[in-house]
C-alpha positions as CSV (number, residue, x, y, z in Angstrom):
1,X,200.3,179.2,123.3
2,X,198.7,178.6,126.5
3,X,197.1,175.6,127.8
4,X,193.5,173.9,128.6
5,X,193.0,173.4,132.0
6,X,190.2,171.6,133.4
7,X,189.5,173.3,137.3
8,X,187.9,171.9,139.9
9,X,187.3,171.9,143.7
10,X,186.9,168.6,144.9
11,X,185.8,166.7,148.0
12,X,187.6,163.0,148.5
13,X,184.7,161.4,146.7
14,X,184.7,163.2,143.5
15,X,181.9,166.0,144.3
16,X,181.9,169.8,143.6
17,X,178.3,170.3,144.8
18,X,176.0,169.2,146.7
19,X,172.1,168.5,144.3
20,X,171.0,171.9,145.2
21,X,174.2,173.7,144.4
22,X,175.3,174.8,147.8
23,X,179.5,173.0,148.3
24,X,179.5,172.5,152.0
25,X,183.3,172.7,153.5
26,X,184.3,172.4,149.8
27,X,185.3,176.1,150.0
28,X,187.0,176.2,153.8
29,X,190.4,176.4,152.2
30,X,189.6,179.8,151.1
31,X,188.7,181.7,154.7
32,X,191.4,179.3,156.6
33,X,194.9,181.6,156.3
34,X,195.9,184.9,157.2
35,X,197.1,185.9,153.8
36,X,193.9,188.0,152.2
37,X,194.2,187.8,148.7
38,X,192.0,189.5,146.6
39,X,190.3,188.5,143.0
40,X,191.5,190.4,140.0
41,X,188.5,192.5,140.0
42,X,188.6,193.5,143.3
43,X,185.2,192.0,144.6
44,X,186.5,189.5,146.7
45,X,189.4,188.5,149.4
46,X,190.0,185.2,150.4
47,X,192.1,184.6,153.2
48,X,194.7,181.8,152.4
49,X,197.1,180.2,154.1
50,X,200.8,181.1,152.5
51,X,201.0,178.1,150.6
52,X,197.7,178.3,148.9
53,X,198.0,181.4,148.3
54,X,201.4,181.6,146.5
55,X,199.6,178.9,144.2
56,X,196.4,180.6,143.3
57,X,198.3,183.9,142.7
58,X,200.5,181.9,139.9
59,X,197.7,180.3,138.8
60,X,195.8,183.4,138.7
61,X,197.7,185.1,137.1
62,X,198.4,182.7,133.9
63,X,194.6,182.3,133.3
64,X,193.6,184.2,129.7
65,X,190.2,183.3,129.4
66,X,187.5,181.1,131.1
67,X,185.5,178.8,129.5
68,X,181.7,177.5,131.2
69,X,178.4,176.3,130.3
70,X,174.9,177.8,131.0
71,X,174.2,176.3,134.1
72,X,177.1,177.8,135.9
73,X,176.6,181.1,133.8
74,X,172.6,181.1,135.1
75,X,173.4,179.7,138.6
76,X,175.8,183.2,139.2
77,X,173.8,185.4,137.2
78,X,177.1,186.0,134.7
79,X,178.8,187.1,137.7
80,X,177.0,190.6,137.0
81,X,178.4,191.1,133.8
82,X,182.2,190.8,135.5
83,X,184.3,187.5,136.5
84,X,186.1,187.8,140.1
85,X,189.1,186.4,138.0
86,X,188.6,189.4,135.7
87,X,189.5,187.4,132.5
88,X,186.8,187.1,129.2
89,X,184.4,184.6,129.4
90,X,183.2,182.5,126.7
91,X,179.7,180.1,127.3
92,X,178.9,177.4,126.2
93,X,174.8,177.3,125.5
94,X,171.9,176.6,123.3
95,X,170.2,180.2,123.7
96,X,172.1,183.4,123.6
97,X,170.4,185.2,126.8
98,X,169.4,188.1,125.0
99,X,168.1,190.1,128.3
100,X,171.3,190.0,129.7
101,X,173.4,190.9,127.2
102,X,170.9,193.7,126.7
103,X,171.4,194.6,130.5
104,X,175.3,193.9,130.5
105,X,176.5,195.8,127.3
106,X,180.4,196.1,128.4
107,X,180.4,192.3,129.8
108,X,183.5,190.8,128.3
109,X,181.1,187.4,127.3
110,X,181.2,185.4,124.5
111,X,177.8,183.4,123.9
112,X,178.6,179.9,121.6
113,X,176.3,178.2,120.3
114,X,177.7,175.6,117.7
115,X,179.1,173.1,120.5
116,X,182.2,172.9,123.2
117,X,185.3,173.1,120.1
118,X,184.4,176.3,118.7
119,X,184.3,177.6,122.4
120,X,187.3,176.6,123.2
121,X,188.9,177.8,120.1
122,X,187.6,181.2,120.4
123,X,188.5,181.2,124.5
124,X,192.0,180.1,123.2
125,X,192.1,183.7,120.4
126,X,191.4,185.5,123.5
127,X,193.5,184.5,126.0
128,X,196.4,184.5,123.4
129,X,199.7,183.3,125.2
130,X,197.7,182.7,128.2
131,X,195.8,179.4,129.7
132,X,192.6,179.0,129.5
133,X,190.0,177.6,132.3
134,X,187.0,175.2,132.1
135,X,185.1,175.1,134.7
136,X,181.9,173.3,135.0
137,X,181.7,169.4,135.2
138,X,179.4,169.1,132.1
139,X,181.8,171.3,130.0
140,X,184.9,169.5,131.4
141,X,184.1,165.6,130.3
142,X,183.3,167.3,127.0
143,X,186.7,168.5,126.8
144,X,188.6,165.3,128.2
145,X,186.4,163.0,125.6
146,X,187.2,165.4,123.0
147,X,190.4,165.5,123.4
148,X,190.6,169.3,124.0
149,X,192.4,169.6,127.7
150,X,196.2,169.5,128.3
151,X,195.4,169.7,132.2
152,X,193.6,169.1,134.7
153,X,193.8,170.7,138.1
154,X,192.2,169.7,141.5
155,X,192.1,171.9,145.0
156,X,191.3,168.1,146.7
157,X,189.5,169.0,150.0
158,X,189.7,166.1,152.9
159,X,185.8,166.2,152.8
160,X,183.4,163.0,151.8
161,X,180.2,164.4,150.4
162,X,178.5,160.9,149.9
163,X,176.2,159.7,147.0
164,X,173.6,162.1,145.7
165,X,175.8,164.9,144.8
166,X,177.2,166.7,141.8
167,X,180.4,164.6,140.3
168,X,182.9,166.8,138.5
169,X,183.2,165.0,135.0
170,X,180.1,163.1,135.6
171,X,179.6,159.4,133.6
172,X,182.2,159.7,131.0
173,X,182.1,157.4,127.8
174,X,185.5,155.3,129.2
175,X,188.2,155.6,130.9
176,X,190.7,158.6,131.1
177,X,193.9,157.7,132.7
178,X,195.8,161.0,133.0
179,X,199.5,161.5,133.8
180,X,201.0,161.5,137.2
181,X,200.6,165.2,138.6
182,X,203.6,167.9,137.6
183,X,202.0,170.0,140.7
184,X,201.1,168.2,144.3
185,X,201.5,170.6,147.1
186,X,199.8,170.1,150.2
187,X,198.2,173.0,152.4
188,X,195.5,173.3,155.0
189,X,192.4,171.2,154.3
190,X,193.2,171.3,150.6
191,X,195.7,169.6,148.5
192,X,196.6,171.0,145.1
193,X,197.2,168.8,142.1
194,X,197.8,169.5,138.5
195,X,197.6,166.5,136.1
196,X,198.5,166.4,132.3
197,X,196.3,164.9,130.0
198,X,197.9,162.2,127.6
199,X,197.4,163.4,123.7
């Protein structure tokens, strides 16, 4: 079975967005390399440089399933009824937006509504052998206070956002001390790090 990976990009200070949802250099790493690289669905192609790019391609390609909550689901508009990483996608949310699913029949999207376990359950049936992705701050701390992640894996970009912004886990109930990281590789303006969580 797969594992549950917690994904972020991060700026030095803990941020993935700015209060109105726009990530400043957050995303430079992507357009900095000569290496285009395209999303599993084809709708995108970043340019990375070789050593980000041979670790997004792995990591890429072991993803299953991606897990989210509504804000991120409603902030992308469900990605048009298709993820760029081309992989099911199970949300987490109070209200089943009926109007979209009316309007995306084919969209491989799961709507839960009985909390962050049974999400990740089902995420984990559908990405069989395969990891699955949470992405979303809110969803994330969830996971880590629930126990539910085995990782969690930061693209760390030498950028400080200062106070006001969006933190990644947000105020968690206590303290999480993770693992050292299995996966530290440094790259332009972007570090990548993979941290197990202690069961």
């Amino acid at each position: 079975m797969g594992k549950v990976q917690a994904q972020a990009i991060m700026s030095l200070d803990g941020y993935v967005a700015r209060q109105d949802n726009t990530i400043g250099h957050l995303f430079d790493w992507l357009e900095n390399g000569t290496v285009g690289t395209p999303t599993p669905a084809g709708d995108l192609t970043f340019h990375l440089t070789p050593t980000s790019a041979e670790y997004w391609q792995r990591s890429v390609s072991s993803m299953g399933a991606l897990v989210c909550g509504r804000t991120l689901f409603d902030v992308t508009d469900g990605w048009h009824g298709r993820h760029s990483l081309d992989v099911p996608v199970v949300v987490v949310t109070h209200r089943v937006p009926e109007e979209w699913v009316e309007a995306h029949p084919d969209a491989p999207f799961t709507f839960v509504t009985d909390g962050i376990e049974p999400a990740i359950a089902r995420a984990k049936e559908l990405a069989g052998d395969a990891n699955v992705a949470v992405t979303g701050g809110t969803i994330a701390r969830q996971c880590l206070e629930l126990g539910l992640l085995d990782e969690v894996a930061v693209d760390l970009v030498p950028v400080v956002m200062g106070s006001g912004n969006r933190p990644f886990f947000g105020e968690l109930a206590s303290e999480v001390l993770l693992e050292n990281p299995t996966v530290c590789i440094q790259a332009d303006r972007v570090t990548h790090l993979v941290f197990p969580v202690p069961k």
